[in-house]
N, C-alpha and C positions, 0 to 999 in steps of 0.2 A: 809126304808131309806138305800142308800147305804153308808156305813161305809168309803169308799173310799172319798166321798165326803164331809164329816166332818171333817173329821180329815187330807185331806192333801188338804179334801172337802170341735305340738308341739313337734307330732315330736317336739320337740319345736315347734313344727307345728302353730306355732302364726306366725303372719308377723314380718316381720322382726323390722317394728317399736313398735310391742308388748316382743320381744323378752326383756329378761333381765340379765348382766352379768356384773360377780363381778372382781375387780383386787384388789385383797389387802386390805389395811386397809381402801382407802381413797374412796371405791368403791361405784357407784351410779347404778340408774335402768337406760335402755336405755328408752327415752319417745318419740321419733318420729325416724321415719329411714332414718336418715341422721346420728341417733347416731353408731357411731366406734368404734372398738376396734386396737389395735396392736396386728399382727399376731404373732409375737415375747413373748406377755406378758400371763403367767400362767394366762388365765382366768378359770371364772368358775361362770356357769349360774345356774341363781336359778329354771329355767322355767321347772316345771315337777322336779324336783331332790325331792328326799326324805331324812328325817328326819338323815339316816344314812350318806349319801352324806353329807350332812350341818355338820355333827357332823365329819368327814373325815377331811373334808377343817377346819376346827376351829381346829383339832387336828394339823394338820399336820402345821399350821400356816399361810393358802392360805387366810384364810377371820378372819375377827371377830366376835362376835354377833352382835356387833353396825353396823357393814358396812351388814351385813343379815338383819337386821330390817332396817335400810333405805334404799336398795334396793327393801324392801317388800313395805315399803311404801308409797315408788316412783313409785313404778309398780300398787299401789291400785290407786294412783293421774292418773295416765296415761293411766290404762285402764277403771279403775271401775270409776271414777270420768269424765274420759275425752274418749276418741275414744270411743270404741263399749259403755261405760256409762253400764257396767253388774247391776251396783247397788248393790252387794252384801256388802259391812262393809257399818253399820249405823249409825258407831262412830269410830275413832283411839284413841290410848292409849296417849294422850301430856307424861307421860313419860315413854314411849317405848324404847327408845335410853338412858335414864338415867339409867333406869334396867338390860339394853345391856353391857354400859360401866361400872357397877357394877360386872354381869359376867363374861366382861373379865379380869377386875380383880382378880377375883378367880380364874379363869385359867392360869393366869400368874401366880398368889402365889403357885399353886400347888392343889388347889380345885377343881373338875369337878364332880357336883352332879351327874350324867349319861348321859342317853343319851338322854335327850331332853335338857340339859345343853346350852343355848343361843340360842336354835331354836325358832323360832317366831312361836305364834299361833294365832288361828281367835275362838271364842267362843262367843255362841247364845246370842242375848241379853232378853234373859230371865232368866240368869245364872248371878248372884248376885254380885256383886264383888265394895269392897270398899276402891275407888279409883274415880280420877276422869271422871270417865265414870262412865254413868246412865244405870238403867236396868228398862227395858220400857216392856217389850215384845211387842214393836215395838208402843204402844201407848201412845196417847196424853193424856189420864187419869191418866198415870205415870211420864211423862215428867218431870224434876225436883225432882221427888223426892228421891233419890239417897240413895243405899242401906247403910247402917249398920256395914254392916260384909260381909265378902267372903263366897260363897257358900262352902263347904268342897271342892269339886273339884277343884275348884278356888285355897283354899288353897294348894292344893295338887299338884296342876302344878306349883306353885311358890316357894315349897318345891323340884321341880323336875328342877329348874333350867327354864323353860318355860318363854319364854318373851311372853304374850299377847298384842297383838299388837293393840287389835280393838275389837268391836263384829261385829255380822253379821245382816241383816236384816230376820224379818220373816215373814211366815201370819198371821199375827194379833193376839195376844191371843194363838198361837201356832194352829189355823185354829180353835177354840171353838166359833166361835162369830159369824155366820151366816150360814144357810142350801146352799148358793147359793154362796158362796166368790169365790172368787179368791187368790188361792194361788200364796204367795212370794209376795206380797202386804200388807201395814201395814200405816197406817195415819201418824206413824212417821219418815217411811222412804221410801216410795212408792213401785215402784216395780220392784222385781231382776227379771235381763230376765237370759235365759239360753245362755252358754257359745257357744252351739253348733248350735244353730241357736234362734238369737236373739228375734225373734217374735215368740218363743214357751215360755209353762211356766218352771218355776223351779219345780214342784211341791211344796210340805210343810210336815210337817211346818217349816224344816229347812232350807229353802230354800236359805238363803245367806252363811252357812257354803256349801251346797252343789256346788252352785253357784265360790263361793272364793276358795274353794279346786280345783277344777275343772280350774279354771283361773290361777292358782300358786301366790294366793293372800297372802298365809302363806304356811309353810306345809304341816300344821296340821288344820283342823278345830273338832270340837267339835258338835255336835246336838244334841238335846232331842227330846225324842218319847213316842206318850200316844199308835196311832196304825198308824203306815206308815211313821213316822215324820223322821225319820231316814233314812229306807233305802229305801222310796220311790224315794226323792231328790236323793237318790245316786245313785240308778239306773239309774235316768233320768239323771244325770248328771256325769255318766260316773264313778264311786266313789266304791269305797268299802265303804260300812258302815253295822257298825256291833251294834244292838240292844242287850247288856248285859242280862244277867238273871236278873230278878228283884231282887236289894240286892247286887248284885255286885257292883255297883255305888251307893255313894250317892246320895240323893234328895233334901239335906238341903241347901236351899236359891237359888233353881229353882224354878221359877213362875209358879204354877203347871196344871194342867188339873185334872190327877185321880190318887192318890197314889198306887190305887191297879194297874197301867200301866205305869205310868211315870218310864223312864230311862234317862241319859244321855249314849253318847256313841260317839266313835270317826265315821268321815267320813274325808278319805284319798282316796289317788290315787292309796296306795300298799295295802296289805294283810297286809307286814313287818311295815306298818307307824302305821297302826290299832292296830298291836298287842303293839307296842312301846308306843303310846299314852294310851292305855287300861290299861298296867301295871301301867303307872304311875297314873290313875285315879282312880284305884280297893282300895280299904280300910275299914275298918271299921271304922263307924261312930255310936256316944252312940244318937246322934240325928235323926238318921233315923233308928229307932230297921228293916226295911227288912233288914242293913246291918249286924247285930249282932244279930239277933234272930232266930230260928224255921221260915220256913223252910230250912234257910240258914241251912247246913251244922254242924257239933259241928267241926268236925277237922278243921283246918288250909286250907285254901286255896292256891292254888300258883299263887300268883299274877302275874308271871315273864311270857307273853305270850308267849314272843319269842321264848320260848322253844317250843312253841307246830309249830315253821312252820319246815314244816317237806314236802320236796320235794314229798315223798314216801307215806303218811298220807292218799292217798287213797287206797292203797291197800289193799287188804281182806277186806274193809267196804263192807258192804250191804245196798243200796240206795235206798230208795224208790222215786218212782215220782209218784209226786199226780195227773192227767191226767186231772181231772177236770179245773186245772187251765189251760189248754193248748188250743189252739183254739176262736172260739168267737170273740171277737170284736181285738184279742192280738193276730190272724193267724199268722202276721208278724213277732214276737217276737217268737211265738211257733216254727217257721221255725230255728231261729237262735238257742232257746235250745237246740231243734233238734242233732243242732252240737255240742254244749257243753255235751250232754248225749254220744255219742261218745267220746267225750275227757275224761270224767269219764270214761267210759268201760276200755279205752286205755292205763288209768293211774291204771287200775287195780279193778276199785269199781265193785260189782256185782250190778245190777240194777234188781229192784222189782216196774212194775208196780200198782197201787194204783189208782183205777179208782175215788175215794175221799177219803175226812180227813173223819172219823167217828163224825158226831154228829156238824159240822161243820158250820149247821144251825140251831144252837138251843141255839145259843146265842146274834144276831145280835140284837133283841131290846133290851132282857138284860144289855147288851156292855152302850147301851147309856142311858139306864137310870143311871147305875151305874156312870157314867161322869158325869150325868147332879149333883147328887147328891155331888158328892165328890170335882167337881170344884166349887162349893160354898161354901165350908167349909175350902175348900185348899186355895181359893183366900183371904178370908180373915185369916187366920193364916199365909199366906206368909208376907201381908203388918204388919199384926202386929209384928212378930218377926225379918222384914227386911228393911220394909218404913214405922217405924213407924210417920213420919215425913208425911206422904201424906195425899193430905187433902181429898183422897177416900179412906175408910177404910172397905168395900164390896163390893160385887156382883151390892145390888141394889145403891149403890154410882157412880158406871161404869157407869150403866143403865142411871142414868140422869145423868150423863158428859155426856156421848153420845146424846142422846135425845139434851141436851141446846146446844154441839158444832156439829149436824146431816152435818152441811154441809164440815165440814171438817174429821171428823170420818166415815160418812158414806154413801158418794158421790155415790158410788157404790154397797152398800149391808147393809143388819140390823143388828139385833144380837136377831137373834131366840132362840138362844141355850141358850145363857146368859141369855133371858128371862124366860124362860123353868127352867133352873137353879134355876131362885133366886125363883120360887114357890114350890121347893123342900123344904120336912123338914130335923132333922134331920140324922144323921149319926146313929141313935138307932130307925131310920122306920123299920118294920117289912121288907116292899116293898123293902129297897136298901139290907138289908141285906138275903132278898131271892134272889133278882137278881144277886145280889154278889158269892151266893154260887152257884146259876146258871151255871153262868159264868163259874167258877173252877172246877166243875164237869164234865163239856161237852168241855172244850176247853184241861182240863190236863186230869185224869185219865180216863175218857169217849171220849177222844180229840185226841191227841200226844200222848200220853203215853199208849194208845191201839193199834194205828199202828204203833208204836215202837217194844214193845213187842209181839204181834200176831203175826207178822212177822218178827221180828228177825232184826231190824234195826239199824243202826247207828245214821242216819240221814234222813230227807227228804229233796227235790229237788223238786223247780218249779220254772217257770217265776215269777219275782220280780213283773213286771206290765208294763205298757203298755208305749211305747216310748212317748215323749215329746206333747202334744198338745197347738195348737193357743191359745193364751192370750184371752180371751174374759170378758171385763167386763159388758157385755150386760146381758152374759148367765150363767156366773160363769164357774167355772170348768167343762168339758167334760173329765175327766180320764177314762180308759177301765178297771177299777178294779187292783186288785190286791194279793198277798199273805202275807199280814199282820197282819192280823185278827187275827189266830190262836195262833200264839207265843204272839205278844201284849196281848191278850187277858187273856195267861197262865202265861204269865209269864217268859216264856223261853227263850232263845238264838237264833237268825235270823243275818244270814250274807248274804248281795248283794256282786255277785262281777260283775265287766263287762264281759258281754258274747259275745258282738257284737251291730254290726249297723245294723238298719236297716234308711234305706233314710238317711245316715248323722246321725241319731239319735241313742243314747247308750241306749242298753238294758240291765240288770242282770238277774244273775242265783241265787237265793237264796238255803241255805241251813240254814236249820232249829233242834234243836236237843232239849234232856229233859234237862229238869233243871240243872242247874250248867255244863252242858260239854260246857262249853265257849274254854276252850282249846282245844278241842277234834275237833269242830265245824272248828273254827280256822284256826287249820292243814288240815283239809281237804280243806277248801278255797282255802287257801297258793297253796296248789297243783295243782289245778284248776287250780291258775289264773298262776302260773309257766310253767303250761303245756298248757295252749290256750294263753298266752299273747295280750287277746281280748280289751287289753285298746286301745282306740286311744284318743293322745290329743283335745281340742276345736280349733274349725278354725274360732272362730266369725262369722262364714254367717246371713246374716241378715234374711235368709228365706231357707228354706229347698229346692233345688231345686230338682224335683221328676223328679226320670227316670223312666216315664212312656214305 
């Protein structure tokens, strides 16, 4: 089974009536182009601006957080809701603009928690938060039954001053509930098309934060990832997003898949928004021991990313690129790294071809048996500690919700995995806990941490995966693969950043490292993306037009 297809398996370059900008206090989103501005009046558009931009204009007294979050979500009504209909938020925050006019509050008194201080954000809706917004992981088996308590991170962006504004839509279950889906599709909030050409998919499973960052739906959005959930979406959708070491983030009151692989992690348009959002999400949590135990670190960590973007961060590294990933169904893509491996040379990295990862096929059915295990134990520990209110309180409870409501959950695909799942025992089977140590042995120190060390690397280098493909719910997903596996698998550190188009379509360059150099990783991105500046904004096309 391919892995890929489980688990994901502006210039202001908008038109001008998607365009959006702010004058002051009393500022709205433009919703059709006939909307104006005064050439006279200090505007300042949210469309593509980052985290620092937004935090600039709130310093300097050009916007407020209230008039940022309704322009945010004026621009979700008017593009996601209405024209191109992206579909990416699956719910807005009713009080968004109360939490706004709360922080500027504090900024008038003299308070300014840092630097995500009245920035809007978008986060997954399978990320917990109690309030009036539900967390579904996009399903009708959860609908109503509204969490508890804030996930840690949740708390942590609301501790960072973060206005959440909404969540996002995903694939279903975080793409765990059929061999054949279709990602960025979900029974309770249908399905996110991509910003770059509308009849492609988003991939998954984050696929409306990928989707809403990409659109300038918020700044900031947020994703989880078991293997590809993260920086698949960001690849396809033009995105840095950055996959944390396991333990760097908490997991407490995310709707899980596999605790040995779940992360949460930011997906931005910068390198700078990623590291901004990461710091504020990194903490130790006494509920989630990956954050505060073995193998985590005993010292102190520095949560502070933005130290690590460093223009210069590629020089003297030694890069390997893993060759195997190049070519194949992803020629297209491989043309364009191509270019980006020259822009490393250029920026100083030495580069060390790698004709594959060691051992790098000796954990693909391991991988999923361990899933199938561990999302049965996770799902129902999630509701009990989060919805305890819900009247599905397992695996086999989804099972028949699905089954008695088949025409509205699952019109277009089953849920093989989930079944697979709930005949699993448990978490003290001989079988998960050899596949487990499987996994660990061939993906870390027999994995990464061999062609790290053998050859003397910093980091590795490949194609993220393969540009956008046609929606099909005939056939389910058609993805060309990808470089996911390895880090998800270990545990470690994976950043996409944009490397290029190919047809219209955004490709990434991932960079992959050992455990805990989340900083290290980071900076070298930074430099990448500083020295190709390979982002291009979405143009809505409704179709790809190939120049044959």
């Amino acid at each position: 089974m391919n892995r890929r297809n489980f688990l994901i398996a502006a210039s202001a370059a908008t038109t001008s009536g998607l365009a959006t900008t702010l004058h002051g206090e009393h500022a709205m989103a433009a919703s059709s182009p006939s909307s104006s501005t005064s050439p006279s009046s200090a505007a300042f558009n949210i469309v593509e601006a980052s985290a620092a931009d937004l935090q600039s204009a709130m310093t300097k007294g050009r916007v407020s957080s209230e008039a940022l979050v309704r322009a945010y979500l004026n621009r979700v009504k008017a593009i996601d809701k209405s024209g191109p209909r992206i579909n990416a938020v699956i719910e807005t925050n009713p009080d968004a603009l109360t939490i706004a006019r709360e922080l500027d509050r504090e900024r008038k008194a003299g308070k300014v928690r840092g630097p995500l201080h009245g920035i809007p954000v978008l986060i997954k809706d399978n990320i917990a938060t109690a309030d009036k917004m539900q967390t579904t992981a996009g399903s009708l088996a959860l609908q109503g039954a509204r969490a508890n308590k804030d996930a840690f991170i949740v708390t942590k962006l609301r501790e960072a001053g973060a206005v959440i504004i909404g969540k996002t839509n995903l694939s279903e279950w975080a793409n765990f509930r059929s061999t054949r889906s279709t990602s960025g599709w979900s029974s309770r909030g249908g399905l996110t098309k991509n910003p770059y050409a509308l009849d492609r998919n988003t991939s998954g499973s984050s696929s409306g934060s990928g989707a809403a960052a990409a659109a300038s739906l918020a700044t900031l959005t947020v994703g989880t990832e078991t293997d590809g959930s993260i920086v698949s979406p960001s690849a396809i959708n033009g995105l840095v997003g950055f996959k944390p070491t396991l333990g760097l983030v908490s997991r407490s009151g995310i709707i899980p898949i596999a605790h040995s692989q779940d992360t949460a992690g930011p997906m931005c348009r910068t390198v700078a928004d990623a590291a901004v959002l990461l710091s504020a999400l990194t903490a130790r949590d006494e509920a989630d021991k990956a954050t505060s135990a073995p193998p985590r670190p005993t010292g102190a960590i520095d949560t502070d990313f933005v130290k690590a973007l460093d223009r210069n961060a590629l020089k003297g590294k030694r890069i390997g690129v893993v060759r195997s990933q190049f070519g194949g169904r992803n020629d297209l893509v491989s043309a364009e790294i191509e270019k980006a491996l020259k822009v490393l040379k250029d920026a100083g990295a030495e580069l060390v071809d790698l004709p594959e990862l060691p051992n790098a096929n000796k954990y693909g059915a391991t991988e999923y048996e361990v899933l199938l295990y561990e999302f049965k134990a996770g799902v129902a520990d999630y509701i009990a500690q989060y919805a305890p209110t819900s009247p599905v309180k397992n695996l086999a409870d989804i099972i028949a919700f699905h089954e008695k409501n088949a025409s509205r959950v699952m019109p277009f695909f089953a849920q093989e995995h989930m079944v697979r799942a709930n005949a699993k025992g448990g978490l003290d089977d001989k079988a998960y806990l050899d596949a487990l140590a499987n996994n660990h042995k061939f993906s870390r120190a027999e994995g990464i941490d061999r062609a790290l060390i053998d050859n003397k690397l910093d980091a590795l280098v490949a194609p993220s995966g393969s540009p956008a493909w046609l929606t099909d719910f005939i056939r389910g997903d058609n993805s060309g693969g990808g470089f996911s596996s390895p880090a998800a698998v270990a545990g470690y550190p994976h950043i996409t950043v944009p490397a290029g188009l190919v047809q219209g379509l955004p490709c990434g360059i991932s960079f992959v490292g050992a455990a805990w150099s989340d900083a290290k990783i980071i900076g070298m991105a930074y430099a990448f993306e500083q020295a190709s500046k390979a982002r291009r904004a979405p143009t809505y096309a409704k179709t790809v037009n190939v120049k044959a």
